[in-house]
C-alpha positions in Angstrom: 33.7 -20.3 96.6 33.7 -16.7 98.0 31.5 -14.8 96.0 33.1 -12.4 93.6 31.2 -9.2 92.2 32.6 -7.4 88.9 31.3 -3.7 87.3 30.8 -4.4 83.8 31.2 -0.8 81.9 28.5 1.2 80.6 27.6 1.4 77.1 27.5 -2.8 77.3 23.9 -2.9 75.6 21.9 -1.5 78.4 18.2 -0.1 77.9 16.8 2.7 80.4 15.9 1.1 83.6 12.2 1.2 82.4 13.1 -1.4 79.8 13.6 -5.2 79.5 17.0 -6.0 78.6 17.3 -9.2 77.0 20.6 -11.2 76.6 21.8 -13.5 73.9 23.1 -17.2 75.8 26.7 -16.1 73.9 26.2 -12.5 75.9 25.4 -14.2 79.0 27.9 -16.6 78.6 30.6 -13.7 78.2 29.1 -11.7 81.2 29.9 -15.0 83.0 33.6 -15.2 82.5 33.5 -11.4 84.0 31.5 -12.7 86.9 33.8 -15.4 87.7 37.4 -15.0 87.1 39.5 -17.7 85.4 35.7 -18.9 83.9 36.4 -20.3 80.4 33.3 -21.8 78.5 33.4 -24.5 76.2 29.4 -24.6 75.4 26.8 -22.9 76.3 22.9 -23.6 75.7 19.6 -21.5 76.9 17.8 -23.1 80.2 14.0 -22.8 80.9 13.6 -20.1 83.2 10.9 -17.5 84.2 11.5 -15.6 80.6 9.2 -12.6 81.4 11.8 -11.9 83.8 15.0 -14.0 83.3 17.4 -15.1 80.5 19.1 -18.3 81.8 21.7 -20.6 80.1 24.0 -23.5 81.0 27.3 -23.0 80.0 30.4 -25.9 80.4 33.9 -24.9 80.8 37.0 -26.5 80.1 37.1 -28.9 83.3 33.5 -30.1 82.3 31.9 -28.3 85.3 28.3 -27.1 84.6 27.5 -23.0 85.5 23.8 -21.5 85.4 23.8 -18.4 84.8 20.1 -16.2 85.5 20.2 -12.9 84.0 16.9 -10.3 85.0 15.8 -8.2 82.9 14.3 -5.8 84.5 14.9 -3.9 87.9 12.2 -5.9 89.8 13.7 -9.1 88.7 16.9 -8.3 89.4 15.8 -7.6 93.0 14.4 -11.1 93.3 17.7 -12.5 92.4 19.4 -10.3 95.5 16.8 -11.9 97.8 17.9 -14.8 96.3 21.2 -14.4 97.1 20.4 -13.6 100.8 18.9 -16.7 101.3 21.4 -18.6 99.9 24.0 -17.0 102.2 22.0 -18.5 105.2 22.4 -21.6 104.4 26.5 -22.3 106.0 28.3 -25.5 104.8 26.9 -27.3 108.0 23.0 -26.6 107.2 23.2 -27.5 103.8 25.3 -31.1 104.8 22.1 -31.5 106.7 20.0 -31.2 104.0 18.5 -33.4 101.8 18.8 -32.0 98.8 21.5 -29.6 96.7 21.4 -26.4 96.6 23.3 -24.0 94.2 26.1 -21.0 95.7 26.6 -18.4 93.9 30.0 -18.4 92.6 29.6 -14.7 90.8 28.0 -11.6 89.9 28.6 -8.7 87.9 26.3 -5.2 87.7 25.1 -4.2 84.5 23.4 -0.1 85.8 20.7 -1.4 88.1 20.9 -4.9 87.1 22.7 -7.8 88.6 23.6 -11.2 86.7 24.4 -14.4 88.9 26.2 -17.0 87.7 25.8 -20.6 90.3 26.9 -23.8 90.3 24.8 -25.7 88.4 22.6 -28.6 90.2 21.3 -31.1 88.0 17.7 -32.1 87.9 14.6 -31.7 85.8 11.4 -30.1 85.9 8.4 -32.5 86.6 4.5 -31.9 85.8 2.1 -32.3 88.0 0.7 -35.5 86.5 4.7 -37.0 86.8 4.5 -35.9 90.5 1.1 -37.8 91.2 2.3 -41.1 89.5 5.1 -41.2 91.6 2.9 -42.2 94.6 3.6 -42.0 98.4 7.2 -42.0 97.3 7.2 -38.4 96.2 4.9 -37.2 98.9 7.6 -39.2 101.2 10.5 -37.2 99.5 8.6 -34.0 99.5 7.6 -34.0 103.2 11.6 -34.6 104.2 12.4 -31.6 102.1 9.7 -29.5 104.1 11.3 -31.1 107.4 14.2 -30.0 106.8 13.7 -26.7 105.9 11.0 -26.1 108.8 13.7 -27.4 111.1 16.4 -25.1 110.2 17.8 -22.9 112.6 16.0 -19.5 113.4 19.5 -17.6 113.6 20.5 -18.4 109.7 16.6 -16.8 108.7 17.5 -14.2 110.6 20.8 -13.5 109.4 19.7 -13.2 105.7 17.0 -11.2 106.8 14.4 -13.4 105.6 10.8 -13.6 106.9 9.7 -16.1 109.9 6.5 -17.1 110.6 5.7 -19.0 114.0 
């Protein structure tokens, strides 16, 4: 998907910039459908997510296909979710084939004043403790040490391009 980025008015429930805006999963999920045209949700529920500086939900549409949307509420936040965004740009279709692992695109975004909501597709998974990572053995430090592999051995040119740091 090309990314699409709407203007939501004023006057939607924004705070000052010096507040925390917090957003209801039914708010998010409408802020959604202006972030990505045609978007019509059948269900939404909250996710876990960093909630000092995110609201997050899952939302289903129509065609059963899963959206996570991350809202920030607060400038700094929102900030992290642009650098976000640039490193999710670096990866092109060919890197991420290489990959082993999914990662989300952002399908969306819409500005809210100085903040920006992003709505992904959604890649399933679930969070693991650290006493779930230890009992899975050599197999998850197997897994883990391809992931690093692969990211270590991505090309220099896409971290440039999305202006991310490099360390040698």
């Amino acid at each position: 998907h090309a990314t699409r980025r709407r203007t939501a008015g004023r006057g939607h429930g924004l705070r000052s910039t010096g507040e925390d805006v917090k957003r209801s999963p039914m708010e998010l999920a409408a802020i959604a459908t202006a972030a990505v045209p045609g978007l019509a949700p059948t269900g939404v529920a909250s996710l876990p997510d960093d909630g000092n500086d995110f609201d997050s939900v899952l939302i289903v549409d129509a065609a059963k296909n899963r959206w996570r949307v991350r809202s920030p509420r607060h400038e700094e936040a929102s900030m992290r979710l642009e650098t976000e965004l640039a490193a999710l740009r670096a990866f092109s279709a060919g890197i991420r084939a290489s990959l082993p692992f999914q990662l989300p695109s952002v399908a969306g975004t819409v500005r809210q004043g100085p903040l920006r909501t992003f709505v992904y597709n959604h890649v399933p998974g679930k969070q693991y403790s650290l006493e779930d990572l230890v009992s899975q053995g050599s197999r998850c430090a197997r897994d883990l040490g391809s992931v690093m592999a692969a990211i270590h051995s991505m090309p220099s040119s896409a971290i440039a391009r999305a202006d991310l740091p490099a360390y040698t």
